[in-house]
Structures are given as C-alpha cells and as structure tokens.
LOKE-439328 format. One record per residue (C-alpha): y, z, x. Coordinates in steps of 0.1 Angstrom, whole numbers, padded with zeros to 4 digits, always signed. Example, Ala and Ser with C-alpha at 12.3 -4.5 7.8 and 13.67 -1.06 7.14 Angstrom:
BEGIN
-0045+0078+0123-0011+0071+0137
//
This chain:
BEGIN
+0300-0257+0098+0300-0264+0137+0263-0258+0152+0277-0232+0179+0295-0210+0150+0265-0215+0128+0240-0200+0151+0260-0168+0154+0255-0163+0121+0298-0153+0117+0299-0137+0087+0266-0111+0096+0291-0112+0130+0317-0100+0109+0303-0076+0089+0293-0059+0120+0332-0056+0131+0339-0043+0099+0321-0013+0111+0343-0004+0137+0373-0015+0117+0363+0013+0095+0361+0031+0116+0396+0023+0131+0409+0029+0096+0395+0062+0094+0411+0073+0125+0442+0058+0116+0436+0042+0153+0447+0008+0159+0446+0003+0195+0446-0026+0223+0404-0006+0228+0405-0011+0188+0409-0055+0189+0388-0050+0221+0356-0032+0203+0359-0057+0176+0353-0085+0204+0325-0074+0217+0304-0063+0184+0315-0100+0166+0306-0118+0203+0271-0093+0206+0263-0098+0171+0266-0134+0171+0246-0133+0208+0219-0114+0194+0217-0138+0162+0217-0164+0188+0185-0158+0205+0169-0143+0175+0168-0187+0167+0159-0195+0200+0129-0173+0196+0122-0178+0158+0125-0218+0160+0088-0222+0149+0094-0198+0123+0126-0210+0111+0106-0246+0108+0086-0231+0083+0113-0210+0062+0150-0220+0072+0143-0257+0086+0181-0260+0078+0191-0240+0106+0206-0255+0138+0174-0257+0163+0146-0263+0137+0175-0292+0122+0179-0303+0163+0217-0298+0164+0211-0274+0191+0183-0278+0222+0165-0250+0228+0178-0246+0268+0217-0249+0248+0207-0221+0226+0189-0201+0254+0223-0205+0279+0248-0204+0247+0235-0166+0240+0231-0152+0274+0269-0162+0280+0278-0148+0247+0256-0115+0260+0274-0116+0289+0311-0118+0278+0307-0094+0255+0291-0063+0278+0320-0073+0303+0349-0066+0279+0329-0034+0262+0330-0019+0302+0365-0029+0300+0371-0006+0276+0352+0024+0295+0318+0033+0306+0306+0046+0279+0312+0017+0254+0296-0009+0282+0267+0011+0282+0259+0010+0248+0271-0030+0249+0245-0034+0273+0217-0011+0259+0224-0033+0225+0219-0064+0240+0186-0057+0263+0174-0042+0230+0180-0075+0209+0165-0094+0234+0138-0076+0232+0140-0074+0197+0136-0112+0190+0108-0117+0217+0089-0091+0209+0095-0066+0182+0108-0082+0153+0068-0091+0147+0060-0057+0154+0052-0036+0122+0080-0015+0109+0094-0015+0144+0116-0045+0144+0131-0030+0111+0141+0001+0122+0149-0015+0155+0176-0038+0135+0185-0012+0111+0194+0005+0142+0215-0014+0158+0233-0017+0124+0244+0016+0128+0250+0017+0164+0282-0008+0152+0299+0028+0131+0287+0048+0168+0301+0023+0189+0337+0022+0169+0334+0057+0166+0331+0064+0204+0361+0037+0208+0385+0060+0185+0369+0092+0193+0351+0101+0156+0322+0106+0166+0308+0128+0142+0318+0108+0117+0303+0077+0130+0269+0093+0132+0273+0097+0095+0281+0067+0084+0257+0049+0111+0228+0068+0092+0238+0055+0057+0243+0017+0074+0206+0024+0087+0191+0035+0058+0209+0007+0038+0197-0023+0061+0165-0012+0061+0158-0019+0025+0171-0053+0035+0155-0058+0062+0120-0049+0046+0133-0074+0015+0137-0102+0037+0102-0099+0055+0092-0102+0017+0110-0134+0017+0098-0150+0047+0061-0138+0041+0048-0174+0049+0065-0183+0082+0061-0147+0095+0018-0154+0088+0017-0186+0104+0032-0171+0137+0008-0141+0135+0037-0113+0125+0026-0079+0116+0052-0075+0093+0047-0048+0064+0043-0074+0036+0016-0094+0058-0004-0063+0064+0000-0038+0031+0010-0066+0010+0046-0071-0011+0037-0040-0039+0041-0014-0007+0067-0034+0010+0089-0033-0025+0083+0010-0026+0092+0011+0011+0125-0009+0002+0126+0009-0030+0126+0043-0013+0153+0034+0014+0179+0020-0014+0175+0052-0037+0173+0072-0004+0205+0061+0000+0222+0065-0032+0211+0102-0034+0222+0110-0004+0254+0089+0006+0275+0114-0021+0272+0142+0004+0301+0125+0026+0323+0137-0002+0312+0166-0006+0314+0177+0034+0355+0167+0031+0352+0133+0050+0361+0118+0020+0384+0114-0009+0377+0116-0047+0383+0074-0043+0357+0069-0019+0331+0085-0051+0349+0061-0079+0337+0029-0059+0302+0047-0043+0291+0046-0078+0294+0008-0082+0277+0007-0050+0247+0035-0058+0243+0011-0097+0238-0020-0074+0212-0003-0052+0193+0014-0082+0193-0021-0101+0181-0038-0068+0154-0009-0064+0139-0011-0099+0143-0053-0095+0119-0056-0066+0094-0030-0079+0091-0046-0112+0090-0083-0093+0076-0093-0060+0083-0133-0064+0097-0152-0037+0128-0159-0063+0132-0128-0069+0130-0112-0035+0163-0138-0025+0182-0121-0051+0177-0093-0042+0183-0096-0006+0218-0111-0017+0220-0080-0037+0214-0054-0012+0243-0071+0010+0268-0070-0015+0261-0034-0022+0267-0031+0013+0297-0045+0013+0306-0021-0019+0299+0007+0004+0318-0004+0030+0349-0009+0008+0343+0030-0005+0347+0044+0034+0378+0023+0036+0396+0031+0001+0379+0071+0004+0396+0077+0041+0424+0099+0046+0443+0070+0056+0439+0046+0024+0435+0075+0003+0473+0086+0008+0487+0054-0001+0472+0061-0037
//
C-alpha cells in the first residue's frame, strides 16, 4: 500500500463515512451535502490518524515498527505538513456545506490534535476523547440530513462500543505506552481492571442497544442481525476477562471491530428505508 494512503489508516477512514452513510440511508437523503460530509469525515479521519503517527513515532518503534514513519517511508516534517493539509481541506469543504457542519469539522480536528499530543496518554481521557469523536461521525451525518435525534442515539451506542476497543487496544500496546510514560488504564490499575472496564462497556452495549427497537427507530430486521452483533460482544466480553495475554487481547480487538461492523450492518438493514425493500 502507498505510504500517504497507509498513514490515513483508509479503512478506520471508511468506517467513519459509513456513519454518515447510515445515516443518509436512514433518511432516505442522498444529497450533493450527503457525498460532501462523506469527504470531509474520510479526509478528517485519515488527518487525525495522520498526526496521531507523527506524534506516536517513538511508540509506534516499539509496538507497530511496521508503520510508515517508524519504517522511514514517511519524514516526520512530510507527515507533520501531509496532516495539517488534510485538516485543512477537510474543515473547508465541511463550511461548504454550512456553518454548523464546519464547526463541528473544525472542533474535531483541534480536538485530535490535541488528542495525539496530549491526551491520548492521559488516563481514561484519551478514550473517551476517541470514543467521542466516534460518535460525533452519526452527529455530524445526522446534522447534514437533519436526524438529529437519531444521530445522538446511535452516536451513543458507537461511543460505548469504541470504548471497549479502545481500552482493549491500550491492553495491547501495554509495552510502548510504558516506555513513553503513558497513564493508560492498563499501566496504572493493571490489565484485570482494564478487561472489567472493556467488559462493562461491550455488555453495556448489548443490553442497551435493543431499546432503538423498541422506541420505533427501527424495524424487527434491524433485532435479527443486533443479536449476531450482541453474541459477538458477550463472547469478546467473557474472552478478555477470562485472558489478559497479549495474543489474546489482538483477537479480541479484531473482534470488537467486526461486531462493530455487525452493528453497523443492523442500522442499515433495520431503517425504514432497507426495511421496505424486505
């Protein structure tokens, strides 16, 4: 894969577009704003990602030497300019399509800055300040195809989901995050709590996520694929109590994100929209 398209991380880019797709689908609004919103979270997203390297380059020596600055395919000063233009493009076409959306574009982006410089080594507060902007992505679409309601909803779900994740992956990069001096949860309560905080958030999430049904946002379909989603989660949740090991914490990472995905796939097939064509 080409360096540039690498560090952008496309595929976490994409999943974040998929948000406001959903979004789209749910309103059954496919607009010129639509293709636009979807710009600027896959250009943001892949800005963010970006710069979260070009701070993490020590870190990412330790634990993902693979990647392009740790590897030297990309300078640092490349990937500093490469993700402030990125930044840049994308908060110009989210004012394009109103205030209100280049706000939040720009809000985003100060806060992932600040994110990778700062907070991601803060304890708990770089997860929740990831998990987030993961569902700032539904708010954002929402706002672009006026479901906001909605979007608020499914943000919440997209939060609670990521930060199981996100806690997971600290797990997994335990050893770079201590030589840098992190204060991630593993470092300073060990991986035992970490696993019950990502425990919690995963069966948090199952429990609640059937209530979308059951408030009429929802068909009967988006239920039949929630519970291959909510069986994933549970399996992941018991997984990472019963087995803290670095192998195992890898899996389940992969895990959560495919659940993820699940989900996602249970908004589009539950909406009104997909739901007719049944």
């Amino acid at each position: 894969m080409n360096s540039f398209l690498e560090i952008i991380r496309p595929w976490n880019a994409v999943m974040a577009v998929i948000a406001v797709l959903l979004m789209a689908i749910i309103s059954v609004n496919f607009t010129l704003d639509v293709l636009l919103a979807c710009a600027v979270v896959f250009v943001v997203t892949g800005a963010g990602n970006a710069v979260n390297d070009y701070f993490d380059h020590r870190i990412d020596a330790i634990n993902k030497p693979e990647r392009p600055i740790p590897s030297g395919r990309i300078s640092l000063k490349t990937a500093e300019i490469y993700s402030l233009s990125l930044f840049i493009v994308g908060i110009v076409l989210a004012f394009v399509i109103g205030l209100i959306p280049g706000v939040i574009a720009l809000l985003s982006s100060l806060l992932m800055i600040f994110y990778a410089y700062n907070l991601k080594r803060k304890l708990l507060i770089g997860n929740l300040s990831i998990s987030f902007l993961t569902g700032l992505c539904f708010v954002f679409g929402g706002v672009v195809v006026s479901k906001i309601e909605l979007s608020i909803f499914l943000g919440f779900f997209a939060f609670l989901m990521t930060m199981a994740r996100e806690i997971v992956k600290d797990m997994e990069d335990v050893e770079g995050d201590r030589v840098e001096g992190a204060s991630t949860l593993p470092i300073i309560y060990g991986e035992r709590i970490s696993s019950i905080f990502a425990a919690f958030f995963m069966i948090f999430a199952s429990l609640s996520s059937p209530i979308l049904y059951f408030l009429g946002f929802f068909s009967i379909y988006y239920l039949i694929v929630l519970v291959i989603a909510i069986a994933v989660f549970l399996l992941c949740a018991i997984s990472i109590l019963k087995d803290q090991s670095l192998d195992n914490t890898i899996k389940v990472s992969k895990r959560i994100k495919i659940g993820m995905g699940i989900v996602f796939l249970a908004f589009a097939v539950g909406s009104p929209f997909l739901a007719g064509l049944f």
